[in-house]
C-alpha positions as CSV (number, residue, x, y, z in Angstrom):
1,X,26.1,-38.1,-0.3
2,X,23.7,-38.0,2.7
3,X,20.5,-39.1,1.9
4,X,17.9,-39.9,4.9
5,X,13.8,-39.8,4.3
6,X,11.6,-41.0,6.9
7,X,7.9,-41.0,5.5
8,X,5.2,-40.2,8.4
9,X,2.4,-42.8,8.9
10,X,-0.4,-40.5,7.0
11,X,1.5,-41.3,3.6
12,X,2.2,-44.8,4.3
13,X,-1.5,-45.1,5.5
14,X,-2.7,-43.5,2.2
15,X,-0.5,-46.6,0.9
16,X,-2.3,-49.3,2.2
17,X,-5.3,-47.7,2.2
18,X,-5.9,-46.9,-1.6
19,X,-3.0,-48.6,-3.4
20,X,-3.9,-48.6,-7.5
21,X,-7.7,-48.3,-6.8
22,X,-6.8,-44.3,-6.3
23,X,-6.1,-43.9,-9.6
24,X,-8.9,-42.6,-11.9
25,X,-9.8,-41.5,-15.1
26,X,-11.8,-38.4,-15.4
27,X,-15.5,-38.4,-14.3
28,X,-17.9,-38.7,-17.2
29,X,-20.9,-36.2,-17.9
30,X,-23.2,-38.2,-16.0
31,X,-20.9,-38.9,-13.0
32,X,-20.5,-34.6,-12.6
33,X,-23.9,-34.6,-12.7
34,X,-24.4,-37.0,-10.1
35,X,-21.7,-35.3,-8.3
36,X,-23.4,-32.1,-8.3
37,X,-26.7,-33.5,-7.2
38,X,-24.8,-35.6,-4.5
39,X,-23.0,-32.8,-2.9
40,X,-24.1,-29.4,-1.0
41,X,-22.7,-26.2,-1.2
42,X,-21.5,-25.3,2.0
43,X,-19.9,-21.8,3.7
44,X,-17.2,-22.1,5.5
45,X,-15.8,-19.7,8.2
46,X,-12.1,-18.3,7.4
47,X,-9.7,-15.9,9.7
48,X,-10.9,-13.1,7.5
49,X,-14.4,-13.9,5.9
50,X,-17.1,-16.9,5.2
51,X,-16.7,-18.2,2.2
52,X,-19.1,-19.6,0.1
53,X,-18.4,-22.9,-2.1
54,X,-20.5,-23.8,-4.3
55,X,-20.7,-27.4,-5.5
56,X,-18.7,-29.2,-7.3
57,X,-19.0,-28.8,-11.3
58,X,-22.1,-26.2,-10.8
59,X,-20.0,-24.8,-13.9
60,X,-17.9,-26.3,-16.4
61,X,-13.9,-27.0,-16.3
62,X,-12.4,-24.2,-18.6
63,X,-9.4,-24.3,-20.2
64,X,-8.4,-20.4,-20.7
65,X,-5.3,-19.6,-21.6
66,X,-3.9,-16.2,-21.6
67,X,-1.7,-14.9,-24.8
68,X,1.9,-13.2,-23.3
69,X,2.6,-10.3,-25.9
70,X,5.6,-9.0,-23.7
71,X,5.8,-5.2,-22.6
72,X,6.0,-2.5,-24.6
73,X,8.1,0.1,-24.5
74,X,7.3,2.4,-21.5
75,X,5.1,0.3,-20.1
76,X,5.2,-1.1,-16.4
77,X,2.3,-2.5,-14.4
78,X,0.4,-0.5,-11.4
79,X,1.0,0.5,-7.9
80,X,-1.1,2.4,-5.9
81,X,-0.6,5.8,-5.3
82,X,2.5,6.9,-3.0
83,X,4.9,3.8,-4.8
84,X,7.0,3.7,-7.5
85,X,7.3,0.6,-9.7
86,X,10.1,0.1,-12.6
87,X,12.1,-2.4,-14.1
88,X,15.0,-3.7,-11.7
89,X,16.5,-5.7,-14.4
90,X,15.6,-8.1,-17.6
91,X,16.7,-10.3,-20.6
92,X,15.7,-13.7,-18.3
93,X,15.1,-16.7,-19.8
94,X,11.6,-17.7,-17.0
95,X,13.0,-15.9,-13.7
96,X,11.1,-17.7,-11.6
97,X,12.2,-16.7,-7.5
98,X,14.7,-14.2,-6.5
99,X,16.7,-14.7,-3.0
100,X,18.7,-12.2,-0.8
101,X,21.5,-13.3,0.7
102,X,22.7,-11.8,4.2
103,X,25.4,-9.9,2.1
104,X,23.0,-8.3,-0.5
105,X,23.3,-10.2,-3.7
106,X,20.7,-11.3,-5.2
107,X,20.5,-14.3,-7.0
108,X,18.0,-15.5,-9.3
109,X,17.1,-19.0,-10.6
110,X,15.3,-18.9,-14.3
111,X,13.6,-22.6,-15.5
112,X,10.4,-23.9,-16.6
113,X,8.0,-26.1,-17.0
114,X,9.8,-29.3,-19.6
115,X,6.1,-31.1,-20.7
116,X,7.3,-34.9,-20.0
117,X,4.2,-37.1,-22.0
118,X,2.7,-36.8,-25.3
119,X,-0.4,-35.4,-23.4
120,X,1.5,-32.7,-21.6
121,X,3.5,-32.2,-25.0
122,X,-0.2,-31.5,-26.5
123,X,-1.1,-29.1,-23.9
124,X,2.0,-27.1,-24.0
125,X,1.9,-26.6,-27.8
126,X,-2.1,-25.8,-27.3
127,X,-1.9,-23.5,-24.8
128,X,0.4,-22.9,-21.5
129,X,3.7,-22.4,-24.0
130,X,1.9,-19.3,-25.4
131,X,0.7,-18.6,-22.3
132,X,4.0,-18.8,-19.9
133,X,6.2,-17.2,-23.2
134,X,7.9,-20.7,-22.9
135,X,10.7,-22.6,-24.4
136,X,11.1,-26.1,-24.9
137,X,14.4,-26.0,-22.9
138,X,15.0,-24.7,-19.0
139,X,17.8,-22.5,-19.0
140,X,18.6,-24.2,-15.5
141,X,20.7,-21.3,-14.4
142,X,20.9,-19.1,-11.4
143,X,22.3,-15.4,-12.2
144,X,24.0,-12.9,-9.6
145,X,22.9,-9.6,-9.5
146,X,24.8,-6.9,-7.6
147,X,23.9,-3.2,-6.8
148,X,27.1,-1.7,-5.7
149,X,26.1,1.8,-5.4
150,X,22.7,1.6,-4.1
151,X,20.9,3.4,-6.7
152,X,18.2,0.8,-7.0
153,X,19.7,-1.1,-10.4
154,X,22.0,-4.0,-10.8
155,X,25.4,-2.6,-11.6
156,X,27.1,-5.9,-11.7
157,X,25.2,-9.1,-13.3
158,X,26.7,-12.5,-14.0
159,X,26.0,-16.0,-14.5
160,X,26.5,-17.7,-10.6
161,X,25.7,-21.4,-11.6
162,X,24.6,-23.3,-14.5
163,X,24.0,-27.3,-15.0
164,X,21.3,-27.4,-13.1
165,X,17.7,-29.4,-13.0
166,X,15.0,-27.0,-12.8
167,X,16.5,-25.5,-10.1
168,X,14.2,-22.8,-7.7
169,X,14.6,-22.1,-4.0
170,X,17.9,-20.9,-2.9
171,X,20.0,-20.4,-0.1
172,X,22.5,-19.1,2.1
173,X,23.5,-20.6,5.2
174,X,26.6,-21.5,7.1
175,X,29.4,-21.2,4.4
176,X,27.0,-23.2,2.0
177,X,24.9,-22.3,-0.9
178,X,21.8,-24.3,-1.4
179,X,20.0,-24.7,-4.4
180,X,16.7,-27.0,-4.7
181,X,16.7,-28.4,-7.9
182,X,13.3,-30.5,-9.1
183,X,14.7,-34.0,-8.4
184,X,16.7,-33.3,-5.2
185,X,18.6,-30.2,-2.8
186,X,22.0,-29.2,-3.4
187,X,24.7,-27.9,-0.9
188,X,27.9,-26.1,-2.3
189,X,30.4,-24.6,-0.5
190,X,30.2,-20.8,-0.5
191,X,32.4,-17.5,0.3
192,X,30.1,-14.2,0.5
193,X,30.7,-12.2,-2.6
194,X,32.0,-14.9,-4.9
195,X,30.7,-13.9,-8.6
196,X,30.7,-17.5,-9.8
197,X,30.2,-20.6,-8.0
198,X,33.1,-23.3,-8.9
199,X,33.2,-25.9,-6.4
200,X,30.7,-28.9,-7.3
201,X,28.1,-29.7,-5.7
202,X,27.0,-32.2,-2.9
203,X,23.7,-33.8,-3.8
204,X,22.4,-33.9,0.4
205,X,18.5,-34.8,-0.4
206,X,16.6,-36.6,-3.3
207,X,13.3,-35.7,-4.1
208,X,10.5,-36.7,-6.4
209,X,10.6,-35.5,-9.6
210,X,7.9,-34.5,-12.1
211,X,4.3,-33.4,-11.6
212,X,0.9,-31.7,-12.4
213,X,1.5,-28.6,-14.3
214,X,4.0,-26.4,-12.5
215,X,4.7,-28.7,-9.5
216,X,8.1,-29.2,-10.1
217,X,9.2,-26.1,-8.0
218,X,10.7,-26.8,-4.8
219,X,11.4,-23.9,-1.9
220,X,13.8,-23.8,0.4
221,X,12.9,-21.2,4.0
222,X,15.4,-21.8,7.1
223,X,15.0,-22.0,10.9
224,X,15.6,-18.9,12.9
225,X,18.5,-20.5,14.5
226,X,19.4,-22.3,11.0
227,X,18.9,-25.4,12.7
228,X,16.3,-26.8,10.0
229,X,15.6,-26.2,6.5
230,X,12.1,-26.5,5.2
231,X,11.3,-27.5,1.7
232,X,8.4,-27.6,-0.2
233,X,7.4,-30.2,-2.3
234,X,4.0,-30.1,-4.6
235,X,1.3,-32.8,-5.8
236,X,2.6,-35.2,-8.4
237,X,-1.0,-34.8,-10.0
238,X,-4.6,-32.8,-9.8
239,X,-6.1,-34.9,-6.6
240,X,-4.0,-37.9,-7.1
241,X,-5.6,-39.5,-10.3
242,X,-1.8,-41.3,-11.2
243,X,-2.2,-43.1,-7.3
244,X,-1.4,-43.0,-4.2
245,X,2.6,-44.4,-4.9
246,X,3.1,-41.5,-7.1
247,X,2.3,-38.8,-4.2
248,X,5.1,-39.8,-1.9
249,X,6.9,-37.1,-0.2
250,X,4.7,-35.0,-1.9
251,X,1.7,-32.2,-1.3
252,X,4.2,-31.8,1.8
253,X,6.0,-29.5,3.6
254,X,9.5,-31.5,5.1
255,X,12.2,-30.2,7.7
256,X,15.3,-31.9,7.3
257,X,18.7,-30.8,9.1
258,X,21.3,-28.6,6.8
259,X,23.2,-31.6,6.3
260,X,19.7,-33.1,4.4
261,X,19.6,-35.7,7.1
262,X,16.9,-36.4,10.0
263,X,13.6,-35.6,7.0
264,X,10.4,-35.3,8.2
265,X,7.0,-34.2,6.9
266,X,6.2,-31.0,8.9
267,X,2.9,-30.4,7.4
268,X,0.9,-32.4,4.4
269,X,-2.4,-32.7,2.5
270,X,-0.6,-29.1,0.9
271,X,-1.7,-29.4,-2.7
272,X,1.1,-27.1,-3.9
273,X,2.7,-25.3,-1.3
274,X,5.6,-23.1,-2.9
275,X,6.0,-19.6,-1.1
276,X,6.6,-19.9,2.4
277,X,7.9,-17.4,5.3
278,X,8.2,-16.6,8.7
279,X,5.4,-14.1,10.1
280,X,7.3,-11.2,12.3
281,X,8.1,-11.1,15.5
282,X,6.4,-14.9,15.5
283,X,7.8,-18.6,15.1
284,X,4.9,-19.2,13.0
285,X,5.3,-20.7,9.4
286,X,2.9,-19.8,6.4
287,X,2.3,-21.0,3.4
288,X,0.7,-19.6,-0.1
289,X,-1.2,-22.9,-1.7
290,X,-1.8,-23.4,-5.0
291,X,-5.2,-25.5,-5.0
292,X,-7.0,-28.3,-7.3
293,X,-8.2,-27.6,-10.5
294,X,-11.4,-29.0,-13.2
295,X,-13.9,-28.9,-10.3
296,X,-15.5,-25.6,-12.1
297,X,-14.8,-21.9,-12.0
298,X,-14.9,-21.3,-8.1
299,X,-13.5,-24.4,-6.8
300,X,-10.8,-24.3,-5.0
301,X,-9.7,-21.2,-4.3
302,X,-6.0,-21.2,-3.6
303,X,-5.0,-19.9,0.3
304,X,-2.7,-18.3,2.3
305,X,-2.7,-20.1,5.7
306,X,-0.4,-20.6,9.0
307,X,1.6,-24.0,8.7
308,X,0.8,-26.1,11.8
309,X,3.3,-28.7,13.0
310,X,1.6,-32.3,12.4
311,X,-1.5,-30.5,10.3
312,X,-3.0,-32.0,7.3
313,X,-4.8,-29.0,5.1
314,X,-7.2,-31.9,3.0
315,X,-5.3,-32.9,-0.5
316,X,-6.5,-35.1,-1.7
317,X,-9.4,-36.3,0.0
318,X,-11.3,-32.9,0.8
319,X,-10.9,-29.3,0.8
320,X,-11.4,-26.5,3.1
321,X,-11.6,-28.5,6.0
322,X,-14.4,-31.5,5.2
323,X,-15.4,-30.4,1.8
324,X,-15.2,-33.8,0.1
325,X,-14.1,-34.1,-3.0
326,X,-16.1,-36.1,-5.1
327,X,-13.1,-37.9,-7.1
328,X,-12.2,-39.2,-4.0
329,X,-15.6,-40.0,-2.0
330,X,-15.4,-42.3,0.6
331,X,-11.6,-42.6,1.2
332,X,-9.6,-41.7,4.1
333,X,-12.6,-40.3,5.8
334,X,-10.2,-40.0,9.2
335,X,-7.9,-37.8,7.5
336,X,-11.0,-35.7,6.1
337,X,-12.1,-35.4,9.8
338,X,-8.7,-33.8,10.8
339,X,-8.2,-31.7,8.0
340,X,-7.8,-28.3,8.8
341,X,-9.5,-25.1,6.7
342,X,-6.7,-22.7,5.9
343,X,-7.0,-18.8,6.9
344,X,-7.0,-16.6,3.7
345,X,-8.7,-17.4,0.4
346,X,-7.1,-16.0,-2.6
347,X,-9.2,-16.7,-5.3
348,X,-9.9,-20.0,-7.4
349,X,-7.3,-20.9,-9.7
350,X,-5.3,-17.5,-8.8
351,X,-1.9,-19.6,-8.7
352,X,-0.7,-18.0,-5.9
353,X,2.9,-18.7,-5.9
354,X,5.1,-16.5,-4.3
355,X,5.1,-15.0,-0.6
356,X,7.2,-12.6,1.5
357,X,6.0,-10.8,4.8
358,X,7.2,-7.6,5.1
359,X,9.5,-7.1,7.7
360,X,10.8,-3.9,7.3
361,X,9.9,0.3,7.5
362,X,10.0,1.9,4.7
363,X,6.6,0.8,3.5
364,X,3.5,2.6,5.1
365,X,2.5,1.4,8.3
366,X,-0.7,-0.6,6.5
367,X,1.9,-2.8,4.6
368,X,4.2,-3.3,7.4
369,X,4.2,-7.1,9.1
370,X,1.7,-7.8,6.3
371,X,2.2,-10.3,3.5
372,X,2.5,-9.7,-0.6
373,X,1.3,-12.9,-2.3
374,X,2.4,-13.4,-6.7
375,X,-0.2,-14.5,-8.1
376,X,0.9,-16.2,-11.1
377,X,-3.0,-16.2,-13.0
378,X,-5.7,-18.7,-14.4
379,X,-5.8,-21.5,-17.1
380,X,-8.9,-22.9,-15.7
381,X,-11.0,-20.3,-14.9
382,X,-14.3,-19.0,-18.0
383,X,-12.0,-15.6,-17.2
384,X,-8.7,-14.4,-15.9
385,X,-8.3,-14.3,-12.5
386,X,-4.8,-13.5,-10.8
387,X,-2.3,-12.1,-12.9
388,X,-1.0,-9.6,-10.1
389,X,0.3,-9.1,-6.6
390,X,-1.7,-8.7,-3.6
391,X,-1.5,-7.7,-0.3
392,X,-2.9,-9.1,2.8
393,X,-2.6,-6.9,6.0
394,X,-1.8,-8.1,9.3
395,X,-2.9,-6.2,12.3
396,X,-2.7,-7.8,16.0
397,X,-1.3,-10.8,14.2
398,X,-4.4,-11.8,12.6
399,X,-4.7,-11.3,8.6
400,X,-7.4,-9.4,6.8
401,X,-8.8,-9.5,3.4
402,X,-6.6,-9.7,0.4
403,X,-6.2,-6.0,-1.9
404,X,-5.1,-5.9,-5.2
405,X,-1.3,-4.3,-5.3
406,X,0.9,-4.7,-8.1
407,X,-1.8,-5.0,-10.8
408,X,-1.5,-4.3,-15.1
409,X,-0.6,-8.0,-16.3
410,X,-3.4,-7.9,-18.1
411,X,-4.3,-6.0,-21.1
412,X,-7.8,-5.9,-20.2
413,X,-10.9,-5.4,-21.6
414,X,-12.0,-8.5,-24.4
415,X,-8.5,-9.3,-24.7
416,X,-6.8,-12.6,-24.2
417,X,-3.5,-11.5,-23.6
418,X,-1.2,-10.3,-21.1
419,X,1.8,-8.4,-20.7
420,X,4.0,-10.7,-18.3
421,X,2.7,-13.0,-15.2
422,X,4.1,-12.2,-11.4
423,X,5.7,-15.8,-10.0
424,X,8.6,-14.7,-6.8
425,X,8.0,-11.6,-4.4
426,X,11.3,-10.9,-2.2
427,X,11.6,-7.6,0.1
428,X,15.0,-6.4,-0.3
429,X,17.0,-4.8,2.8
430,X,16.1,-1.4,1.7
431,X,12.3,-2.3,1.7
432,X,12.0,-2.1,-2.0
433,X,9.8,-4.8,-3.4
434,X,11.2,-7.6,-5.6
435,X,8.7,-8.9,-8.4
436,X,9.9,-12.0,-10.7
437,X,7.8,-11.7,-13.7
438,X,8.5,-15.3,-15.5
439,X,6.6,-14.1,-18.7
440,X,8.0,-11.4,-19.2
441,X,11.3,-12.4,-18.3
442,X,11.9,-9.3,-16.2
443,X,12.0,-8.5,-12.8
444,X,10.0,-5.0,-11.5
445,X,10.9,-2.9,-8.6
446,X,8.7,-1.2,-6.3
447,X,9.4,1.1,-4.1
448,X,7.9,4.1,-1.5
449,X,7.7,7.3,-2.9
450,X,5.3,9.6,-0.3
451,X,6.1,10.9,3.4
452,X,8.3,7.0,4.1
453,X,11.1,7.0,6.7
454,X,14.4,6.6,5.0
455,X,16.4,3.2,6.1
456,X,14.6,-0.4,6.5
457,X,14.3,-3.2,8.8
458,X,15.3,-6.5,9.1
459,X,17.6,-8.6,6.9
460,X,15.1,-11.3,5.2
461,X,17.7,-13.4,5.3
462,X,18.3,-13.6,9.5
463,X,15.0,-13.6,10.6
464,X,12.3,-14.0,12.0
């Protein structure tokens, strides 16, 4: 087993710096008020608009949970006009991402969230379990599917791997299957085609295990030249109330080597950074970020942004460049100085989770080298917001404002529940779209239906 971590000074500085002191129990009445008397609201300029914050608790922490019914019969959700969206294939327990490999399966991991303290325990029976159509077992599996004949359905479906740890990112590189389970990365070896994987595996990489909410996903994206692997890793907490030792390694994006060895954090202060991908025809990495939560219904919206080598993005300390968070006035105010304010907003408490550019042609021009975003949907928000797929368009490079895509997860209106919630987005070889819908334990399909060249573009797999 090769296991190597080299921690960058910026964690071992948060170390010495806050030690127990940073953790905290939940400000009192009077300390949000003070808070929001304390602190401005401030705009901030983004790549595609100002945003406006507005302070801290100017409206109360909600906890809003949505009610998953499941989908009825006939029912999908909705694309816009000149797509097509149906059900690729269902009967998951949680299908959480979907991956392509270079040969054209697709494999699947399906987990969830285990709640780990009597607290968490409370919370899941209260709310997220009828919310996220949970059990209180992962199915810790990843499942093969395999469209033979091209018709745009699975034709072959089995069960690829099972005795896994909340496993989520996957990949194929080299004759090696990688699967990042919560507590570490596996590496098994791998022949293309092969219906069930039988060799053990090699544990190459611990990593820290357990978390804030849904923070026990980790990603897996390689190098163009499959020289590196980056892996995401989220928060171990909101804005570090457990401390500062609990956060190490974590809020991070690392690179290590396919072997696991020579780890380094490539970006950090990422509060939950789970979808990431290469932008076209670019060496430039991008992240969707799922933000901090009980600072009110606004704050902070979750972001799509570019991933700069050495930046720090502001967990915990601040937000949106030097926004300060008020749990954590007064620390680290050189890493608030440096932290950088990411490019898109998506929306507070959207749970943006999955991400996938779209490199490829049968799409309209508008969606081509643009980016589809899962948006997984609120729990503390006064009302929904998320519960869909967007789409942000890329033209010259440069992103523009989000639009609604894959939309319907909702039932609308008064109602509190929802059909299913969208986690993964992959673009498939053909250019059909990929949706894992966790909820509803399904995955959807869209595809072009109006005046689209036949054929597609690039592999996913072998680029950018």
């Amino acid at each position: 087993m090769i296991i190597k971590h080299i921690w960058l000074l910026p964690v071992l500085g948060l170390l010495a710096a806050c030690g127990n002191s940073s953790q905290q129990k939940k400000p009192s009445a009077e300390e949000k008020q003070e808070a929001a008397a304390t602190t401005s609201s401030s705009t901030v300029q983004t790549e595609t608009k100002p945003l406006h914050l507005p302070k801290p608790y100017a409206t109360a922490s909600a906890q809003h949970f949505s009610k998953i019914i499941g989908w009825p019969s006939g029912k999908t959700p909705t694309v816009p006009t000149g797509f097509a969206v149906a059900e690729y294939a269902g009967q998951f327990q949680n299908p959480r991402w979907i991956y392509q490999a270079p040969n054209g399966d697709i494999f699947v991991s399906e987990a969830n969230t285990i709640p780990q303290t009597s607290t968490a325990k409370g919370e899941h029976k209260q709310g997220l379990k009828k919310s996220k159509s949970m059990r209180d077992e992962s199915a810790d599996r990843i499942t093969l599917l395999r469209d033979t004949n091209q018709d745009g359905k699975p034709d072959l479906r089995t069960t690829f791997l099972t005795g896994l740890n909340q496993p989520f990112g996957m990949l194929v590189l080299g004759n090696y299957f990688y699967v990042a389970n919560t507590d570490g990365l596996l590496r098994y070896p791998y022949q293309p085609g092969q219906t069930r994987m039988t060799a053990p595996g090699q544990k190459i990489l611990d990593l820290p295990k357990g978390g804030y909410n849904n923070h026990w996903t980790r990603n897996l994206l390689p190098s163009a030249d499959g020289s590196k692997i980056y892996v995401t890793v989220g928060s171990g907490s909101n804005v570090m109330e457990h401390g500062a030792e609990n956060e190490i390694r974590r809020a991070n994006i690392l690179q290590i080597n396919p072997d696991g060895s020579g780890e380094r954090v490539y970006a950090s202060g990422l509060r939950n950074p789970v979808g990431i991908d290469w932008q076209p025809g670019t060496q430039t990495l991008w992240a969707a970020v799922n933000e901090r939560d009980e600072l009110g219904d606004e704050l902070v919206p979750d972001y799509l942004t570019s991933v700069k080598e050495g930046g720090f993005y502001g967990w915990p300390y601040s937000y949106y460049g030097q926004n300060v968070d008020p749990r954590r006035r007064g620390e680290r105010p050189d890493l608030v100085k440096k932290a950088i304010v990411p490019d898109v907003p998506l929306g507070a408490h959207t749970a943006s989770l999955g991400l996938a550019f779209y490199a490829n042609k049968a799409f309209p021009a508008h969606y081509q080298n643009g980016a589809f975003i899962g948006q997984h949907g609120s729990w503390n928000r006064s009302t929904f917001s998320g519960y869909k797929v967007v789409f942000v368009p890329f033209e010259n490079g440069k992103p523009s404002k989000p639009e609604d895509f894959l939309t319907g997860f909702l039932v609308g209106g008064d109602s509190q529940q929802a059909y299913g919630r969208p986690v993964g987005v992959t673009v498939l070889r053909d250019g059909s779209l990929l949706v894992a819908d966790d909820a509803g334990n399904r995955i959807w399909r869209v595809r072009a239906t109006q005046n689209q060249p036949a054929g597609g573009g690039a592999s996913r797999a072998n680029r950018p």
